[in-house]
N, C-alpha and C positions, 0 to 999 in steps of 0.2 A: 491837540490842545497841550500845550507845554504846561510844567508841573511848576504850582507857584513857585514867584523867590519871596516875596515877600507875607511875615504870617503875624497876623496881633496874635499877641502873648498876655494874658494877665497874668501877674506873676505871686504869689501868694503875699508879699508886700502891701499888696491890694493897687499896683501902678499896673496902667497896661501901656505897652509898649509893640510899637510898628518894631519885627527885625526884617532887615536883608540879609537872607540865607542866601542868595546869590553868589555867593561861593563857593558853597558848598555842592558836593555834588548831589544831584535831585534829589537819589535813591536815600538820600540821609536827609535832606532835611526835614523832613513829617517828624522824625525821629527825635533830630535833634531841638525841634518846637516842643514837642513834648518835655524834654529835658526841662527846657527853659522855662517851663508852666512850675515846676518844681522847686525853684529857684527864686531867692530876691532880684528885682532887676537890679541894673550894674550899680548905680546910686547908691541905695537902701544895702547892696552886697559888700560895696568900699565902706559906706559910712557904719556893717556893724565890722568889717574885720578890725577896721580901724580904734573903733571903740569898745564893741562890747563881743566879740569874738569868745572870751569863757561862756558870756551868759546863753550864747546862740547853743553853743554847742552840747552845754547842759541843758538846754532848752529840745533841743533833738537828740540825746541820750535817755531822757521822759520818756519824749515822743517813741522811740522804738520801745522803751521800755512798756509803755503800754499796750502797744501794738504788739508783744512778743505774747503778756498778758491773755488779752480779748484771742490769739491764735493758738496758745496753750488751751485754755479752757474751752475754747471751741472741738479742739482735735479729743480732749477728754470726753464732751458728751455726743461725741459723734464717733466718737471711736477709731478714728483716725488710727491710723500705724504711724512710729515712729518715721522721721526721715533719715537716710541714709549719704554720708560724703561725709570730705571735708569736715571737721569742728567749726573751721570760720563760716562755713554757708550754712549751716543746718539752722537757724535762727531768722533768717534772712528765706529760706525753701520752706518753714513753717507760716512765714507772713505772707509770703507768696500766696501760699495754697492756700490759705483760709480766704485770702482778698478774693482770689479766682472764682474760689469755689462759693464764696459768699455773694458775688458777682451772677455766676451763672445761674444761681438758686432765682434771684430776683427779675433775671430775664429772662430765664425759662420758666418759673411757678408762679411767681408773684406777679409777673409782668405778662407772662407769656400764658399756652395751653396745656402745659403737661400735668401731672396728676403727679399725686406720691409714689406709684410704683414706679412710673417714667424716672421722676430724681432716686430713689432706693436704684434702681438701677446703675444708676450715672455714679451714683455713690458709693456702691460695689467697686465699679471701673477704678474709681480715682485712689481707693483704700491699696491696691494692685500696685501704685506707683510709688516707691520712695524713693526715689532718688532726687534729694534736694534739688540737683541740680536741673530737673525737669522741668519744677516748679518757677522755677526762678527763670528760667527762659518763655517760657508761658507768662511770665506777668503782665503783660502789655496786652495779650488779647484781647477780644471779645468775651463775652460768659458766652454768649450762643453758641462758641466753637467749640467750646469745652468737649462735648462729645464726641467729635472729628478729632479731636488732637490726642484722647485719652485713647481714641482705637487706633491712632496710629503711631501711637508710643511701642517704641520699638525691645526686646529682651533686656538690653543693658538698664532701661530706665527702670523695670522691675526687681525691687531689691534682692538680695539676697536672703531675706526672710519671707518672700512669696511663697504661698503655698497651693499655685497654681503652676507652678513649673513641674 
């Protein structure tokens, strides 16, 4: 079974649109579909650079600003450890982790079988990880993998403020 070329996209413009990835090589286009779910299609993209390109951009400057928000105060009443890198990523490794982790909560507790000691657990695991940069390559998963990926997070992904080393 060859891997599609061609994927509907609804694009947050609210257009859905047939692409031909068919150019692309296989192993990216899931990928690159994804991207495109993120995105105005090409229409609705020319007609805001053309026109209203400030207001977009302040319009997704909110938008992170409140997602930074809703991930700050999460990591406060969850007690969360600071994250670790870069100045430019640690903001970006905060919104990661909260989505992940807010993720996995819903398909393993709310959706799934596990109890609160199971997530207190998981939660332990993930407090061990700061390094922004972890989080932010995990965004894309699954929640259910959360567990597999947190026990195979390797020494460097543990900050320097671990106190498990």
């Amino acid at each position: 079974m060859a891997v599609r070329t061609k994927w509907t996209v609804e694009h947050p413009c609210g257009h859905e649109v047939v692409h031909d990835l068919s150019h692309r090589p296989a192993d990216r286009r899931a990928g690159f579909a994804r991207w495109l779910t993120e995105r105005d299609c090409t229409d609705c993209w020319k007609a805001a650079r053309d026109t209203g390109a400030p207001s977009k951009q302040e319009w997704l400057a909110g938008k992170r600003a409140q997602e930074q928000q809703a991930a700050a105060e999460w990591a406060t009443q969850f007690c969360m450890p600071p994250l670790e890198g870069p100045e430019r990523v640690l903001d970006w490794g905060e919104r990661s982790r909260h989505q992940l982790m807010t993720a996995a909560h819903t398909a393993l507790v709310a959706e799934g079988t596990w109890d609160d000691a199971d997530w207190a657990e998981l939660e332990e695991k993930a407090r061990t990880i700061t390094r922004a940069g972890w989080w932010i390559d995990q965004r894309d998963v699954d929640g259910t993998d959360l567990l597999e990926l947190l026990e195979a997070a390797n020494e460097a992904d543990h900050g320097t403020e671990n106190p498990f080393r």
